[in-house]
Kinemage of the C-alpha trace (Angstrom):
@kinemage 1
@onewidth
@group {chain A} dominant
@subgroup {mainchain}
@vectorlist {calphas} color= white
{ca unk a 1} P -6.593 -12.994 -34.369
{ca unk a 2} L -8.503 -16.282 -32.967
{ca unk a 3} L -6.361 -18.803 -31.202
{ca unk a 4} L -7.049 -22.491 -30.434
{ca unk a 5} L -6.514 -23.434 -27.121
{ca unk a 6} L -6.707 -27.085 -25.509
{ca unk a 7} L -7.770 -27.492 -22.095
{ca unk a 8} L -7.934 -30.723 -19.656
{ca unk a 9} L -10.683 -30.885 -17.294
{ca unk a 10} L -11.206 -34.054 -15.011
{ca unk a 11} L -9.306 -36.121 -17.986
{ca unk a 12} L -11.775 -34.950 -20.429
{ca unk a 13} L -10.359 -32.844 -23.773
{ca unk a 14} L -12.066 -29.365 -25.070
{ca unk a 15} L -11.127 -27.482 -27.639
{ca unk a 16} L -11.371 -23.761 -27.583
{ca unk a 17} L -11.713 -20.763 -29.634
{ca unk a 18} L -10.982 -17.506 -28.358
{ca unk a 19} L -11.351 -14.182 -30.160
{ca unk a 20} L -10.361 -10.612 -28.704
{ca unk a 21} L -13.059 -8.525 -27.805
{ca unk a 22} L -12.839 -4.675 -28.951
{ca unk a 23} L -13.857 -2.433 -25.989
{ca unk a 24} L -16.505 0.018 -27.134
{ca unk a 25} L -15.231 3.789 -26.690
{ca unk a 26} L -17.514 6.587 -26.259
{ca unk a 27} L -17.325 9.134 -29.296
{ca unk a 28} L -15.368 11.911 -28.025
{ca unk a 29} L -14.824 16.102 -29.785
{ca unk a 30} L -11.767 16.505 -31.053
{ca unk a 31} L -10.021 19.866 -31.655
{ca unk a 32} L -8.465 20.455 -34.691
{ca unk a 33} L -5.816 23.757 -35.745
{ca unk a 34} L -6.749 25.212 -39.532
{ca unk a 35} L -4.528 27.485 -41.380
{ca unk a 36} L -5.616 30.799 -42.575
{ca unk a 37} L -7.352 29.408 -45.388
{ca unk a 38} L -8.944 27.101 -43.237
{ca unk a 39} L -6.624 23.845 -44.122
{ca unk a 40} L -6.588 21.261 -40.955
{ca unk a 41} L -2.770 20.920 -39.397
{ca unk a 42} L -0.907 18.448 -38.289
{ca unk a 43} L 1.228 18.567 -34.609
{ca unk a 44} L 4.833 17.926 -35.663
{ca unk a 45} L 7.945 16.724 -33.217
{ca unk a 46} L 11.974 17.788 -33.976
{ca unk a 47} L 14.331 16.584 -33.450
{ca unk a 48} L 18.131 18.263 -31.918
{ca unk a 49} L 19.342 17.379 -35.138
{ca unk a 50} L 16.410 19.212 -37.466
{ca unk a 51} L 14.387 16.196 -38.516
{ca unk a 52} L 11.092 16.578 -38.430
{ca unk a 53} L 8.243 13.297 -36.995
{ca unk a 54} L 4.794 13.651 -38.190
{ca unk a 55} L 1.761 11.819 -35.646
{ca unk a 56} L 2.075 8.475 -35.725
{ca unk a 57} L 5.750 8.331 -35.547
{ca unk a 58} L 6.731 5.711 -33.443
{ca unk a 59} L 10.454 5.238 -31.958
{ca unk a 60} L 12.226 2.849 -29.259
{ca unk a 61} L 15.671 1.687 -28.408
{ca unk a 62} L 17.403 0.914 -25.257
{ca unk a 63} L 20.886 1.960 -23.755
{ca unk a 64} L 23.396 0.790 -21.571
{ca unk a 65} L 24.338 2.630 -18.202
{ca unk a 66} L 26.988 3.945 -20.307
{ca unk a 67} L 24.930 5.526 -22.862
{ca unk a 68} L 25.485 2.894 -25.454
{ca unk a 69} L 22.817 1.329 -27.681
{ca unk a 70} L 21.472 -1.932 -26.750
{ca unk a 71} L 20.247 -4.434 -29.488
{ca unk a 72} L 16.830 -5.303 -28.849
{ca unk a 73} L 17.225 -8.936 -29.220
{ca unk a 74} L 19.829 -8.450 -26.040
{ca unk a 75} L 17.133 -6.879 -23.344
{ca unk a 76} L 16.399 -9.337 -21.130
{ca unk a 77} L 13.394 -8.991 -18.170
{ca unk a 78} L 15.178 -9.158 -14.634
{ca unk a 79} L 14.000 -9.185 -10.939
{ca unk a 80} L 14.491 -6.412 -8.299
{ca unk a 81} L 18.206 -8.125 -8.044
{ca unk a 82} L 19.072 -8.060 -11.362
{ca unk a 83} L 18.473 -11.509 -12.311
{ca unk a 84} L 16.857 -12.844 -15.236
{ca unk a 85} L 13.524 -14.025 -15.224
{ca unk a 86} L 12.382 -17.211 -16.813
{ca unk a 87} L 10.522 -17.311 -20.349
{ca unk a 88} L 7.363 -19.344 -20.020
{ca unk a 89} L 6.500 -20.643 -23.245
{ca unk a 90} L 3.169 -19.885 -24.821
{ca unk a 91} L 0.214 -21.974 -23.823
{ca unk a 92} L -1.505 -22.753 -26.900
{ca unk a 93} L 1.212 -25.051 -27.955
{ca unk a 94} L -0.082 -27.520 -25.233
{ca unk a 95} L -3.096 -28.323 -23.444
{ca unk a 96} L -3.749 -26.591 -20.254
{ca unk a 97} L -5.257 -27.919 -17.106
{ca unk a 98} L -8.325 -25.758 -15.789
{ca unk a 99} L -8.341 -24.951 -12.069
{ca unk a 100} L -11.535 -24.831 -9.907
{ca unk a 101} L -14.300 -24.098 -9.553
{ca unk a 102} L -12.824 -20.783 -7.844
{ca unk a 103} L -14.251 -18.310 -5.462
{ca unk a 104} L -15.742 -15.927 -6.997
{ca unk a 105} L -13.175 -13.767 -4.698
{ca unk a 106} L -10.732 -14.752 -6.880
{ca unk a 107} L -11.800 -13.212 -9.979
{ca unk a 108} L -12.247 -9.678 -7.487
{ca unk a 109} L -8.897 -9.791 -6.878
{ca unk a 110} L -7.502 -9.579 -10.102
{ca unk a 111} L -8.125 -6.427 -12.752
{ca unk a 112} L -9.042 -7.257 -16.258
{ca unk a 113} L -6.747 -6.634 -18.867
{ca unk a 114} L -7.872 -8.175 -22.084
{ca unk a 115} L -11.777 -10.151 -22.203
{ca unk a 116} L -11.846 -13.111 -25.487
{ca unk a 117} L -15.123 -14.240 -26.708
{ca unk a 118} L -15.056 -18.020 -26.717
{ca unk a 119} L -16.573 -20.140 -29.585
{ca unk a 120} L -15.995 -24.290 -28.447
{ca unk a 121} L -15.422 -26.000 -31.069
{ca unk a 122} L -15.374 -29.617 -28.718
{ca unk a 123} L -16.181 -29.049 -25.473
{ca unk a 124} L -17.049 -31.513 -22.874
{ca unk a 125} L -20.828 -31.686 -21.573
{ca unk a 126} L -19.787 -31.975 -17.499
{ca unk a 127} L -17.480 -28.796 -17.954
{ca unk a 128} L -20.831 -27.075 -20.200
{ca unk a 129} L -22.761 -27.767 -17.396
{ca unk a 130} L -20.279 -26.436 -14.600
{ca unk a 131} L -19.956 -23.375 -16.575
{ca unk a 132} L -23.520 -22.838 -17.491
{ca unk a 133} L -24.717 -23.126 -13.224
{ca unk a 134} L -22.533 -19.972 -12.621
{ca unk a 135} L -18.766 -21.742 -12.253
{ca unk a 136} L -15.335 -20.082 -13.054
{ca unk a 137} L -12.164 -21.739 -13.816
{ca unk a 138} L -8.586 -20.101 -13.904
{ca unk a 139} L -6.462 -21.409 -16.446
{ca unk a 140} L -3.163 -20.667 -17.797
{ca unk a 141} L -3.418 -18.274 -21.048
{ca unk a 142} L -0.322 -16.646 -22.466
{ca unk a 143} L -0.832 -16.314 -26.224
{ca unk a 144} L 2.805 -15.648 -27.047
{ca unk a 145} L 6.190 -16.168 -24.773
{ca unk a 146} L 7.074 -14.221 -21.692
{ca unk a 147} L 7.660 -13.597 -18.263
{ca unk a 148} L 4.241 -12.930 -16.760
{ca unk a 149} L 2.263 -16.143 -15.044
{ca unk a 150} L -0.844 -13.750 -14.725
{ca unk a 151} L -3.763 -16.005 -15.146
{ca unk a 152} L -7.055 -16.191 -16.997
{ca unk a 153} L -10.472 -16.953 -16.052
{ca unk a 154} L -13.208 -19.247 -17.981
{ca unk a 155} L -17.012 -18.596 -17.316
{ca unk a 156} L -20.218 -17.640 -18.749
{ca unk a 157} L -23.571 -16.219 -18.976
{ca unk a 158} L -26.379 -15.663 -20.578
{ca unk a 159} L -24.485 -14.095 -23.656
{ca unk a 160} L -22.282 -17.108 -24.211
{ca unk a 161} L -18.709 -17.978 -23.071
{ca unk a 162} L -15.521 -15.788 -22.616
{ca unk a 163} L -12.176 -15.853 -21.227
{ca unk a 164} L -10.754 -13.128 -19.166
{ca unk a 165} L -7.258 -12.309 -18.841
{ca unk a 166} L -6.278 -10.678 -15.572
{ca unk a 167} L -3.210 -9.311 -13.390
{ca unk a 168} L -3.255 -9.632 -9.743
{ca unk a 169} L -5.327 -6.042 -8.253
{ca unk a 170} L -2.793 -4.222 -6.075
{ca unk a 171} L -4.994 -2.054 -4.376
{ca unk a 172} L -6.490 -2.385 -0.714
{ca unk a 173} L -9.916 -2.438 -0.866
{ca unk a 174} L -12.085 -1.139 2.227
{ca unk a 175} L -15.043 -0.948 3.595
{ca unk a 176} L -17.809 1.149 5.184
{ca unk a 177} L -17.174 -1.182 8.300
{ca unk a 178} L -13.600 0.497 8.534
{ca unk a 179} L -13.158 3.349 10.399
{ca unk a 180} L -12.238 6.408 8.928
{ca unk a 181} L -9.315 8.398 10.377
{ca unk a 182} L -9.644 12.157 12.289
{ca unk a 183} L -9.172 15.777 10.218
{ca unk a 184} L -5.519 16.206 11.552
{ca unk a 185} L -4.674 13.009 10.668
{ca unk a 186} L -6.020 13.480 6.598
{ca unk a 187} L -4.188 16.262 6.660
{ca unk a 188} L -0.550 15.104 7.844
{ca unk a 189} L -1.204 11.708 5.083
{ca unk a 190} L -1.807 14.830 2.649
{ca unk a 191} L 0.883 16.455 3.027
{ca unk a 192} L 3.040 13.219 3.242
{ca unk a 193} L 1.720 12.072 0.264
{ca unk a 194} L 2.174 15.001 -2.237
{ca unk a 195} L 6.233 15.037 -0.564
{ca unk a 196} L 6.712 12.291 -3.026
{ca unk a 197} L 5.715 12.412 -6.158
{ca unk a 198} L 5.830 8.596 -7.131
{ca unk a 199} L 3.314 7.841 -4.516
{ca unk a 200} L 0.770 7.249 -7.078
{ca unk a 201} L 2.751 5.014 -9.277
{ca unk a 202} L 4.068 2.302 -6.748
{ca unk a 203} L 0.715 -0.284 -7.665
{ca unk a 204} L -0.838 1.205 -10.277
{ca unk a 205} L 0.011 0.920 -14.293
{ca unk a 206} L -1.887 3.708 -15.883
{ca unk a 207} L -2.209 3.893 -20.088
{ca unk a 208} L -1.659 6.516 -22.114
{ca unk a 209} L -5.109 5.201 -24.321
{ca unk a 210} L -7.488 5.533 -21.065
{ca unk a 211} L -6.305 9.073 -20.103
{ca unk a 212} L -8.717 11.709 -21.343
């Protein structure tokens, strides 16, 4: 769904339109279980209690330490101490002020989670011209309320204008500069790394739609 947004830049007013972009997904076999006669079949989940979830059934709910349920309205985000974190409201009720021109660095340093085509319906000629010489902007962009102050990133190219929404990149990059540590030593990180097996989820987020 397209959203309006309103952003300030040097005291100057544009007006934005930005549309989700689908990612394209390469066409993939899928296996499928017949019957004897031939008849396709369909995976089915039961439950303890006998009742049966065709695919596509979709369930959630949240419990107390005690086991109790928990409405949903009554989950709150906290911190690592428990506290709650505050709501920020949702930007396109009020105009944001763009940030920048940015390092390019910046961008790097972030990983892409959602890309919006951008169609301007008023958009001032300075920040055109900014944007069209290769400049990026970050700028606030939460389309509904929450708890994340991730950011977003305004540029262009040659294809036209789009907004980026990002999280900060938790990995450590390196480089061929770096020097790259002895046999035994690979071998004792090894082993310390497979002796816990939530190494691999400390920094990264992984999603059930991009594992094969």
């Amino acid at each position: 769904m397209p959203i309006l947004v309103d952003i300030d830049h040097q005291g100057a007013r544009s007006t934005l339109l930005v549309t989700p972009l689908e990612r394209l997904r390469p066409r993939q076999a899928r296996r499928v279980a017949v019957d004897a006669q031939g008849r396709p079949c369909r995976a089915v989940w039961q439950t303890w209690d006998g009742l049966s979830l065709p695919p596509g059934s979709v369930a959630q709910g949240y419990e107390s330490p005690d086991g109790s349920s928990v409405p949903h309205a009554d989950v709150v985000a906290t911190d690592a101490a428990g506290q709650p974190l505050r709501v920020l409201p949702a930007t396109p009720q009020r105009p944001q002020r763009l940030e920048g021109p940015v390092p390019v660095d910046e961008v790097l340093a972030h990983v892409v989670t959602k890309v919006y085509g951008v169609t301007a319906e008023r958009l001032d000629p300075a920040l055109r011209q900014s944007l069209q010489q290769g400049d990026v902007y970050r700028v606030p962009f939460r389309p509904r309320a929450g708890t994340s102050a991730a950011p977003a990133f305004l540029l262009a190219n040659a294809a036209g204008i789009f907004l980026l929404q990002a999280a900060p990149c938790r990995l450590e990059w390196i480089t061929r500069a770096q020097g790259v540590a002895d046999a035994e030593d690979d071998e004792e990180l090894d082993e310390d790394a497979w002796a816990n097996d939530a190494w691999a989820l400390d920094d990264l987020q992984v999603s059930e739609e991009d594992t094969p």
